[in-house]
FIKOLZA-1660 file (N, C-alpha, C; in steps of 0.1 Angstrom, whole numbers, plus 5000, padded with zeros to 4 digits):
% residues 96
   i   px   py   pz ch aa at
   1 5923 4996 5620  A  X  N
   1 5925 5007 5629  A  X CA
   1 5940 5009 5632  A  X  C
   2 5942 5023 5631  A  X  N
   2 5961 5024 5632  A  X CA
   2 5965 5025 5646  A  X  C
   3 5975 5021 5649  A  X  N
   3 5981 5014 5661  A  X CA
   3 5985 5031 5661  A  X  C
   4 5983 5035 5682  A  X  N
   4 5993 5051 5683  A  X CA
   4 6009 5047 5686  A  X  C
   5 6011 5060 5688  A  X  N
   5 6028 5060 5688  A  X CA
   5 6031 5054 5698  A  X  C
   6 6022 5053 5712  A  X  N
   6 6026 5046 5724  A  X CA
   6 6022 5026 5727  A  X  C
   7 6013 5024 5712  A  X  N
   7 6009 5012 5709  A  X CA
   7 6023 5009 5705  A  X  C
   8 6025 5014 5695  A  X  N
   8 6039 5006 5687  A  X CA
   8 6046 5008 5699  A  X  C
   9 6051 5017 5708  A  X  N
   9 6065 5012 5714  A  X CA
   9 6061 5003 5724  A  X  C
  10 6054 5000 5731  A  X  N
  10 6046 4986 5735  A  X CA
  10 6046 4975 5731  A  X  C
  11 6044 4976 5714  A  X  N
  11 6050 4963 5707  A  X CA
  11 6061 4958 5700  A  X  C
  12 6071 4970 5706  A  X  N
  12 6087 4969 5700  A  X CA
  12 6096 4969 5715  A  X  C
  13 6093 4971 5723  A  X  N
  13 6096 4967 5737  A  X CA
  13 6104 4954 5734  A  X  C
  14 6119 4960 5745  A  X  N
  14 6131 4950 5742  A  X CA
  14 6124 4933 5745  A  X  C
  15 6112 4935 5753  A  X  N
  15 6104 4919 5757  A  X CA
  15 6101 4910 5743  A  X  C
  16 6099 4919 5734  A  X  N
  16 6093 4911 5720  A  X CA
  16 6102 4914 5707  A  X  C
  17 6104 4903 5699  A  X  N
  17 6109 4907 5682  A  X CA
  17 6097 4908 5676  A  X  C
  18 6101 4916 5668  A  X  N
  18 6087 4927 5658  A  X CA
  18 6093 4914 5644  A  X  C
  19 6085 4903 5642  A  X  N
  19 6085 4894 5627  A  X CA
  19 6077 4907 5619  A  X  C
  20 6066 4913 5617  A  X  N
  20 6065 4918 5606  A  X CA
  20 6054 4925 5616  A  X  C
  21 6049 4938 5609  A  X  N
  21 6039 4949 5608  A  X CA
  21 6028 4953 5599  A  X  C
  22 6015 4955 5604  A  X  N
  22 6004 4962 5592  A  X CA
  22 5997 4971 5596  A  X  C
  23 5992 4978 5589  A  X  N
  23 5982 4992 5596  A  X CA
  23 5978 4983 5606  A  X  C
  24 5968 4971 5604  A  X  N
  24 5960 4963 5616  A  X CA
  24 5966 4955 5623  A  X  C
  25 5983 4952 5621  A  X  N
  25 5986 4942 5631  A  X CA
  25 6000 4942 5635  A  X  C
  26 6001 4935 5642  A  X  N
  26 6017 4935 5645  A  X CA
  26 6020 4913 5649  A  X  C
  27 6032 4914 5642  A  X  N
  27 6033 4895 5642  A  X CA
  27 6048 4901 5651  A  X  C
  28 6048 4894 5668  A  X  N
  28 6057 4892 5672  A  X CA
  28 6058 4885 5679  A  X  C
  29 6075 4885 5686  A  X  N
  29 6079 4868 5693  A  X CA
  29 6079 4876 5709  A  X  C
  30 6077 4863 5715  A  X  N
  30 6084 4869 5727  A  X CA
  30 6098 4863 5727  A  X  C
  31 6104 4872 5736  A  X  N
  31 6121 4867 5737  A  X CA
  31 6120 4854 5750  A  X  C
  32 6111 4853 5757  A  X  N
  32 6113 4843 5770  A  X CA
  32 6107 4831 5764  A  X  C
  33 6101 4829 5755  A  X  N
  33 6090 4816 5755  A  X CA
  33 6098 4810 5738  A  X  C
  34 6096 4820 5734  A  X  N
  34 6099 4821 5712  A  X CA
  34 6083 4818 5708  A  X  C
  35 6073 4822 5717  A  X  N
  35 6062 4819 5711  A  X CA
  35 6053 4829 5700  A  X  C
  36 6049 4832 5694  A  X  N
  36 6049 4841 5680  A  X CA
  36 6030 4847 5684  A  X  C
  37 6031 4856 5688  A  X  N
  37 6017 4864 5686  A  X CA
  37 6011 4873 5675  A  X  C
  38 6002 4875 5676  A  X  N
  38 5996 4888 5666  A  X CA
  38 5987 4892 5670  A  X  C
  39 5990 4906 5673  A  X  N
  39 5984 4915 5671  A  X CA
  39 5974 4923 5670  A  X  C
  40 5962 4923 5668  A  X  N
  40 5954 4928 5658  A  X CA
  40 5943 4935 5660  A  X  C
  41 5944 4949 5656  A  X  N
  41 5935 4962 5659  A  X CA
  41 5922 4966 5644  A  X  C
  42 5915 4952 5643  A  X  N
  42 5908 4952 5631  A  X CA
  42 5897 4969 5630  A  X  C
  43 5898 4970 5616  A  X  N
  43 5890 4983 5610  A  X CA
  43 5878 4980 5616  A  X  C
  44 5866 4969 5616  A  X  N
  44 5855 4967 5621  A  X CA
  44 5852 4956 5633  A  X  C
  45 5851 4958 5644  A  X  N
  45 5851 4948 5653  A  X CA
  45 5836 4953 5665  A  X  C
  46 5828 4942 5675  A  X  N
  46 5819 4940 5680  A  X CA
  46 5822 4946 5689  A  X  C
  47 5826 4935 5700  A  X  N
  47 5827 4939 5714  A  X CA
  47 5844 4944 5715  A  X  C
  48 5850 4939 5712  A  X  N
  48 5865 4940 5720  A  X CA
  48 5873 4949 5706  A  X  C
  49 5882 4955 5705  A  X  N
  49 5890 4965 5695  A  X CA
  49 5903 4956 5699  A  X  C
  50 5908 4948 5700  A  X  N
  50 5919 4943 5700  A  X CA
  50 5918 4928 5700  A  X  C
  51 5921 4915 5689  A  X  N
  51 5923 4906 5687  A  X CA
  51 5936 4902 5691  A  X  C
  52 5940 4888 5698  A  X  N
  52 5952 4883 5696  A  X CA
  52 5946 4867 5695  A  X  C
  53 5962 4867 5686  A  X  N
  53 5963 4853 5679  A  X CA
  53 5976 4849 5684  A  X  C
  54 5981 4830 5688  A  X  N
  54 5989 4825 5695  A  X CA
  54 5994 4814 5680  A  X  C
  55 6008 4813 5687  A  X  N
  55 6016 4799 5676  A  X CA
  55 6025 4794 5688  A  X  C
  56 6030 4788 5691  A  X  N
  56 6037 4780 5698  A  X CA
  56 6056 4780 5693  A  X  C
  57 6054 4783 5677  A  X  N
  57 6066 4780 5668  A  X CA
  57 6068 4787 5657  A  X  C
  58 6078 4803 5657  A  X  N
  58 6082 4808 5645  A  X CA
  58 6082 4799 5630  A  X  C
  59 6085 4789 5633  A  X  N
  59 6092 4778 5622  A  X CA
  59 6077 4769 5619  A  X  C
  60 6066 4773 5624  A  X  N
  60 6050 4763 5620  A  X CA
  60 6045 4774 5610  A  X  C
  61 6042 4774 5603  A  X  N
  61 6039 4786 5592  A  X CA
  61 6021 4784 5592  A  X  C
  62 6018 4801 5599  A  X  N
  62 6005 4805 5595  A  X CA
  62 5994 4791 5605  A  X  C
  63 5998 4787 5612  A  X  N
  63 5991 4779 5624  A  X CA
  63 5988 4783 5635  A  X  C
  64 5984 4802 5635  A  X  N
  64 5977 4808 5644  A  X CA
  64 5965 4805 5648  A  X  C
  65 5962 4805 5661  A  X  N
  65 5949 4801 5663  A  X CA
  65 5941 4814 5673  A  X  C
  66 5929 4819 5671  A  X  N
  66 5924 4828 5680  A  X CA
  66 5925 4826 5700  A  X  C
  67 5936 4833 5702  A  X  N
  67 5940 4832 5715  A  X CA
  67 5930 4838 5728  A  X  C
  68 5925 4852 5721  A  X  N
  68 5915 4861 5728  A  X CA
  68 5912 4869 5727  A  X  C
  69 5914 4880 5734  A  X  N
  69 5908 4894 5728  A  X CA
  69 5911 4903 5739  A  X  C
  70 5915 4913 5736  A  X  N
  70 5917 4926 5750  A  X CA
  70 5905 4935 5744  A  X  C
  71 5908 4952 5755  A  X  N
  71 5901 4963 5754  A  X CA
  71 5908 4968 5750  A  X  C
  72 5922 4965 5750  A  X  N
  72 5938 4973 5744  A  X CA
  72 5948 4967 5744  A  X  C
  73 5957 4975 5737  A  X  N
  73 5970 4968 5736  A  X CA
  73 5975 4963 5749  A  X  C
  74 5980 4973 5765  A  X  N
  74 5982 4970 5773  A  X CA
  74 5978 4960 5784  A  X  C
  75 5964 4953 5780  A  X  N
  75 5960 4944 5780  A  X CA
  75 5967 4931 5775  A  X  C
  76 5965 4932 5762  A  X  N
  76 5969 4920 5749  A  X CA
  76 5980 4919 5755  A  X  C
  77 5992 4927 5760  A  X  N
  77 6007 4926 5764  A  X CA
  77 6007 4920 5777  A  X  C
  78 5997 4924 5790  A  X  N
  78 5994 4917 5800  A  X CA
  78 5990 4901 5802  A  X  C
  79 5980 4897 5787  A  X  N
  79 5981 4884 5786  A  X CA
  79 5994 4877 5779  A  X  C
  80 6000 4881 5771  A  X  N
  80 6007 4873 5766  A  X CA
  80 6022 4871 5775  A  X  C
  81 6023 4883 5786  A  X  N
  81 6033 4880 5793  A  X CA
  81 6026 4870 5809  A  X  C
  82 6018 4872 5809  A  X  N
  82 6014 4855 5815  A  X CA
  82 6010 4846 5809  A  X  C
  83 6009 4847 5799  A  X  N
  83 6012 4828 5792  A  X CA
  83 6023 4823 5789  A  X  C
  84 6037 4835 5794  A  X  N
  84 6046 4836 5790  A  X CA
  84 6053 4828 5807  A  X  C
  85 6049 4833 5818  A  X  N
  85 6051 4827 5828  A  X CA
  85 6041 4814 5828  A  X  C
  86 6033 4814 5828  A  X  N
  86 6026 4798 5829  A  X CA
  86 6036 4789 5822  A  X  C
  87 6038 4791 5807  A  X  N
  87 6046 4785 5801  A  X CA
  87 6063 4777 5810  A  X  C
  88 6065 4793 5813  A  X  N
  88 6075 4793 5818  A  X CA
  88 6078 4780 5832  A  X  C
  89 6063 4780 5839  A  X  N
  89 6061 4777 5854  A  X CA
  89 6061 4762 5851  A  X  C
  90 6061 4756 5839  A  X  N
  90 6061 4741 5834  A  X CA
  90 6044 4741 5832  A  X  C
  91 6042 4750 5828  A  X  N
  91 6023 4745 5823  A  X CA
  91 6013 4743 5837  A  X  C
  92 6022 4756 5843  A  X  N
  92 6006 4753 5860  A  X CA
  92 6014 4771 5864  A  X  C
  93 5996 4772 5870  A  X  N
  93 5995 4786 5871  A  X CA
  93 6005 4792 5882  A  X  C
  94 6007 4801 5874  A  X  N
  94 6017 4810 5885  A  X CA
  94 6011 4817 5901  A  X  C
  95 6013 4814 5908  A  X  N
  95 6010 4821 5918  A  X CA
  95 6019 4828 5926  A  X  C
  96 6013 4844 5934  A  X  N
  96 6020 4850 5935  A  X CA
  96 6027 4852 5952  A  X  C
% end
């Protein structure tokens, strides 16, 4: 499934580096954590239209593991920028 014009600038947002792009996915870092996501708006899917996948380390090659799953990108972007603060909080939930 192709990503729209307001998907991609969501996942080129000065917050993340764009490692690489596919019709179905997008591999990027965040700039606060360097933790490596993906993306992914698969051609056939069940319940959820948006996959994401987590790495802990640009430099661990292809040691993605299934993180979760949104209803949309703006979702997928809302979790990954709180795992980005938990991270951030030393590994305990952020509260507000």
């Amino acid at each position: 499934m192709m990503f729209t014009q307001k998907e991609c600038s969501l996942l080129t947002a000065p917050y993340f580096k764009l490692i690489r792009q596919a019709d179905d996915f997008y591999e990027i870092q965040s700039r606060c954590t360097g933790h490596c996501w993906i993306i992914q708006k698969p051609y056939v899917f069940e319940r959820y239209p948006v996959r994401i996948y987590h790495k802990h380390s640009k430099g661990t090659p292809y040691y993605y593991h299934r993180h979760g799953h949104a209803n949309n990108i703006g979702s997928a972007i809302r979790q990954i920028k709180s795992h980005d603060a938990y991270q951030l909080n030393g590994r305990r939930t952020v509260t507000a």
